[in-house]
C-alpha positions as CSV (number, residue, x, y, z in Angstrom):
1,X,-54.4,36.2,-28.3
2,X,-52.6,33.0,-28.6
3,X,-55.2,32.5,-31.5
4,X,-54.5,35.3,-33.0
5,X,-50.8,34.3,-32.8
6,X,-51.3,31.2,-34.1
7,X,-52.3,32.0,-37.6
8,X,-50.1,34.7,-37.9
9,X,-47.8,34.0,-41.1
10,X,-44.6,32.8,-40.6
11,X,-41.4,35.1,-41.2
12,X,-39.7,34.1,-44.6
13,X,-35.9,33.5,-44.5
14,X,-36.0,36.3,-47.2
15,X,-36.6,39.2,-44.4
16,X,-33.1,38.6,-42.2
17,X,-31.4,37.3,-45.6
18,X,-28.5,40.2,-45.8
19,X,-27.9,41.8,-49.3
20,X,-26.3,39.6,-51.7
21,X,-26.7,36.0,-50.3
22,X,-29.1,34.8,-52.3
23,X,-28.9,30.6,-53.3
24,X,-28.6,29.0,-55.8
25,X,-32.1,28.1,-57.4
26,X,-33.6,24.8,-57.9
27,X,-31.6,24.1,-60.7
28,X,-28.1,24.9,-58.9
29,X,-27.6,28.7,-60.7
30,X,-25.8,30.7,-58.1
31,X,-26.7,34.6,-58.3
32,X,-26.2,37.6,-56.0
33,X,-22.6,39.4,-55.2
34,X,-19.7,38.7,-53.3
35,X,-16.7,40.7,-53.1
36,X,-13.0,39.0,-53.6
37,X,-10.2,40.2,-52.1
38,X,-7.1,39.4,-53.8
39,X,-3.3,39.8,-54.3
40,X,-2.1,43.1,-56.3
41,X,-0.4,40.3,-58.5
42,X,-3.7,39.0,-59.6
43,X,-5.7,42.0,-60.8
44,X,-5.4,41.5,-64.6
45,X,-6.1,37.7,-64.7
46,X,-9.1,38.1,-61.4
47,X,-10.1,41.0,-63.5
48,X,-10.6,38.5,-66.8
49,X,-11.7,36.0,-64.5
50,X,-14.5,37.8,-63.1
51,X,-15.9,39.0,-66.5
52,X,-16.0,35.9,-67.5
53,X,-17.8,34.0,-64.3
54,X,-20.5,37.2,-64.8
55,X,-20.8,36.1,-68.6
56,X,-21.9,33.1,-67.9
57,X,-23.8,33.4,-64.3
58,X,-26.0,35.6,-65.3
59,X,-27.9,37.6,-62.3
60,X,-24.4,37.7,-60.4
61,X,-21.8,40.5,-59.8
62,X,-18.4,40.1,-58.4
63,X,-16.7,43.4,-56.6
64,X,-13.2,42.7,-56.3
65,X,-10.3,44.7,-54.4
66,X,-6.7,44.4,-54.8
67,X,-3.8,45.3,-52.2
68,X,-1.0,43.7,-50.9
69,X,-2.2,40.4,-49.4
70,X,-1.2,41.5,-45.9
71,X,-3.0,44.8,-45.9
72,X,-6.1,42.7,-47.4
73,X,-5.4,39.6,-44.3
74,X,-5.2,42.9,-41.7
75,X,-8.6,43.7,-43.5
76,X,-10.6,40.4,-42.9
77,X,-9.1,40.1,-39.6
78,X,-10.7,43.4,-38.3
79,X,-14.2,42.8,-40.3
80,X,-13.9,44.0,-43.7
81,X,-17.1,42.2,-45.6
82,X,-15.0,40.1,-47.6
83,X,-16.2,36.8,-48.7
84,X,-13.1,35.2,-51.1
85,X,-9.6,35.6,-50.1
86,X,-6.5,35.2,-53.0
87,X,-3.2,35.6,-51.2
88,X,0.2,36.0,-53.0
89,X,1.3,33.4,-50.4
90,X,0.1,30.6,-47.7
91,X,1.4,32.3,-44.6
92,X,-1.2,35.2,-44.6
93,X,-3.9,32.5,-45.6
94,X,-2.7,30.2,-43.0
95,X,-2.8,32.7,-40.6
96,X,-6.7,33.0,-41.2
97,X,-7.1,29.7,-41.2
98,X,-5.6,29.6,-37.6
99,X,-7.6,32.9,-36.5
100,X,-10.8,30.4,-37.9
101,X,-11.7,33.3,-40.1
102,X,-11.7,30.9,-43.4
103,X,-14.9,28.7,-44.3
104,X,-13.2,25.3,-45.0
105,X,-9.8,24.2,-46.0
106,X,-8.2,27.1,-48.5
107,X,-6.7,25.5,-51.8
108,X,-4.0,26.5,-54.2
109,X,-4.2,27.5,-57.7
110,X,-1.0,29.3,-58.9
111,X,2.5,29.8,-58.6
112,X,4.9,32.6,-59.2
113,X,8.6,33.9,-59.4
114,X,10.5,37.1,-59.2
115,X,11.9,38.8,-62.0
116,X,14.2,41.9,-62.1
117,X,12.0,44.8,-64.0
118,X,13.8,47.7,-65.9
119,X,13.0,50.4,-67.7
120,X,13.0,49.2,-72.2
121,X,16.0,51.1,-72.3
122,X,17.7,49.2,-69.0
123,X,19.9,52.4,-68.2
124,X,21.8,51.0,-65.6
125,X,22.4,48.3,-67.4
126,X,21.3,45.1,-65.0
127,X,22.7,41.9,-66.0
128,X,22.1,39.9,-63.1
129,X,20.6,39.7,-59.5
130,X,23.9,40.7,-58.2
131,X,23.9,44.2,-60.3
132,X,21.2,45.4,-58.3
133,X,23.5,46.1,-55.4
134,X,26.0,48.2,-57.4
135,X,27.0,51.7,-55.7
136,X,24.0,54.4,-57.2
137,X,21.6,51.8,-58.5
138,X,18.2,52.7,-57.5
139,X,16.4,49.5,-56.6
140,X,12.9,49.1,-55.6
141,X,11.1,46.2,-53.7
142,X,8.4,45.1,-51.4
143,X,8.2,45.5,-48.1
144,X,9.7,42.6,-46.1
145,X,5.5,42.0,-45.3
146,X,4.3,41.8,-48.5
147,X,5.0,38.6,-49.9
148,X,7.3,39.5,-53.1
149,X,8.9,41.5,-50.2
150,X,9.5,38.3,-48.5
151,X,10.4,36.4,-51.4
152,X,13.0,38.9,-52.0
153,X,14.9,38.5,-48.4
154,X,14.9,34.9,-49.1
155,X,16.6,35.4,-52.8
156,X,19.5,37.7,-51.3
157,X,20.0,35.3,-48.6
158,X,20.2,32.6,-51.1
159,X,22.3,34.9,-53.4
160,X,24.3,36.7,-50.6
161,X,23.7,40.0,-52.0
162,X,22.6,42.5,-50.0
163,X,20.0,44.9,-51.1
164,X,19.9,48.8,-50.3
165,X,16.8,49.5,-51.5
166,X,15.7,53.9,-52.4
167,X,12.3,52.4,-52.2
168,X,9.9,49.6,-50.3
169,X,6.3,49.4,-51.9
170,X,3.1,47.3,-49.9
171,X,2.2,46.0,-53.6
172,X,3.9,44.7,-56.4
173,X,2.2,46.7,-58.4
174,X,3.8,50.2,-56.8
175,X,6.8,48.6,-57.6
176,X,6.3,47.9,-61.2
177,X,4.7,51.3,-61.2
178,X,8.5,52.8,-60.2
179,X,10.0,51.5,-62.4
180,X,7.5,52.2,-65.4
181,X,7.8,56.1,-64.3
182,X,11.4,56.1,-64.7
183,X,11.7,56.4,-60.2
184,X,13.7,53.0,-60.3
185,X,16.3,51.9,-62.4
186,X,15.0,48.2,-61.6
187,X,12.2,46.5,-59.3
188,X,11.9,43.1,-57.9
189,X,8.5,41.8,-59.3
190,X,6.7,38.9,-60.4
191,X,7.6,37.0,-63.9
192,X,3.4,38.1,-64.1
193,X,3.8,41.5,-63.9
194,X,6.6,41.8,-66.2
195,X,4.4,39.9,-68.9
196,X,1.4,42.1,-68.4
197,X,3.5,45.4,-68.7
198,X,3.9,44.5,-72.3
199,X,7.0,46.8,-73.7
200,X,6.5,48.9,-70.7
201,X,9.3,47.3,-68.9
202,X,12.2,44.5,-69.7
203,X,12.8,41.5,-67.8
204,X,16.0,39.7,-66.4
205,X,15.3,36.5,-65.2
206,X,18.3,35.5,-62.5
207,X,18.7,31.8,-61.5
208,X,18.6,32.5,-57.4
209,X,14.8,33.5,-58.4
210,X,14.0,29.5,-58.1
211,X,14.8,29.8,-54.3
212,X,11.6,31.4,-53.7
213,X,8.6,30.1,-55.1
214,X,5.1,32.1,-54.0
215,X,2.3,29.3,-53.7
216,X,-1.6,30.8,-53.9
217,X,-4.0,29.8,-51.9
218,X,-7.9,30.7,-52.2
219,X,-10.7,30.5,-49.5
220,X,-13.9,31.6,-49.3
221,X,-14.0,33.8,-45.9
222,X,-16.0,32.2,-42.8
223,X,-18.4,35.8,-42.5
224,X,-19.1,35.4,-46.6
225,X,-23.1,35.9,-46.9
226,X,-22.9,33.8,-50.2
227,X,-20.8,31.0,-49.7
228,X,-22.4,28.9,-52.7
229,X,-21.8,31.8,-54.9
230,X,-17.8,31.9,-53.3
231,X,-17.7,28.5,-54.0
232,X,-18.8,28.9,-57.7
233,X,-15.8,31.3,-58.1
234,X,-13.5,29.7,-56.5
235,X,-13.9,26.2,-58.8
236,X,-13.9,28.2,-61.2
237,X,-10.1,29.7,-60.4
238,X,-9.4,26.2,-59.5
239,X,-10.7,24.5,-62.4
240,X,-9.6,24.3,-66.7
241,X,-10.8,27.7,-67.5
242,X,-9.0,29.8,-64.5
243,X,-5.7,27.6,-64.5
244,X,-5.9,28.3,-68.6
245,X,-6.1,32.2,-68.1
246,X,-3.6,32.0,-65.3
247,X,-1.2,29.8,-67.2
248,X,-1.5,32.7,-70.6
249,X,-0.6,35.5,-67.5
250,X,2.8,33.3,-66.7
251,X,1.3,31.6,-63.4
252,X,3.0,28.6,-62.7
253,X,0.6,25.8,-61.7
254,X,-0.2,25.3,-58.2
């Protein structure tokens, strides 16, 4: 038996591998899938992004989900098969970080503001941060756990305007979406979003915005099954051609 045993053949790695978590070859070509979760904010520029890291790694596929970086840190926390985190702010990263759900040190690749979104028409006629807490205004924002939410109770402190909002949103981009369908007569959203709505909406830039800058981190996610594909993306974001896409959305640099 112990013969027998003996020149049995030995188990390749292949047969406990999981789905998707193949390595890179012998001459460093990453292939398989992993699946990104990232901020609401990001989806057209991670959407670009992706197509173009497929384009040219052939033999990979990124699946990406979008939510409010809170819902998508709740997500990873309880499981969710995530294996790169973009977050709309470093809190909810750092707060994996500390929970050592993250595979090394997350870095940043992007800033962002607020802007005040109206309808093209602006029929409330906002001028300024300050108009948004005129009697009958209908103002929507984040909620104070989303991180434009956040960024928003920092500006009216900064400001001293106090906000009654008709509407809090868990994504920037239900807010926009408020005011696009003629619910809102203005949202608090990102410079980003108000650039990727085209004509859909107007912005107002408004000076207190500069009191709250949103920093982006990204980490590839300690449970990913395809770290060296993670990491492949993430330089990518990190590197010339992501900072170049996010710098034509109206991201700040990190």
């Amino acid at each position: 038996m112990l013969g027998l045993a003996a020149c049995a053949p030995a188990a390749t790695s292949t047969a406990t591998q999981p789905a998707g978590s193949q390595s890179p070859d012998a001459a460093g070509h990453v292939s398989g899938t992993i699946t990104v979760f990232a901020a609401a904010s990001l989806k057209a520029t991670f959407t670009q992004l992706a197509s173009d890291f497929e384009a040219k790694n052939p033999g990979t596929e990124l699946v990406l989900s979008f939510a409010g970086s809170s819902d998508l840190a709740t997500q990873i926390t309880q499981g969710a098969p995530a294996d790169v985190f973009a977050s709309a702010d470093t809190m909810h990263m750092t707060k994996l970080a500390d929970a050592k759900l993250l595979d090394g040190t997350a870095k940043n690749f992007a800033t962002n503001v607020l802007e005040i979104a109206v309808p093209p028409s602006n029929p409330a006629s906002i001028a300024s941060f300050a108009d948004l807490a005129r009697p009958g205004v209908k103002v929507v924002v984040c909620a104070s756990q989303v991180p434009c939410g956040a960024a928003a109770d920092t500006v009216e402190k900064a400001a001293g305007v106090t906000l009654s909002p008709v509407s809090e949103e868990t994504s920037v981009t239900d807010v926009l979406g408020k005011v696009i369908s003629g619910e809102a007569d203005a949202g608090l959203v990102y410079v980003t979003d108000v650039k990727g709505a085209g004509g859909k909406v107007k912005g107002i830039p408004f000076d207190e915005s500069g009191k709250a800058v949103n920093t982006y981190p990204i980490a590839t996610v300690g449970s990913s099954r395809n770290k060296e594909l993670a990491a492949a993306f993430i330089a990518m974001v990190t590197g010339a051609d992501g900072q170049k896409t996010l710098s034509a959305a109206g991201f700040g640099a990190p």
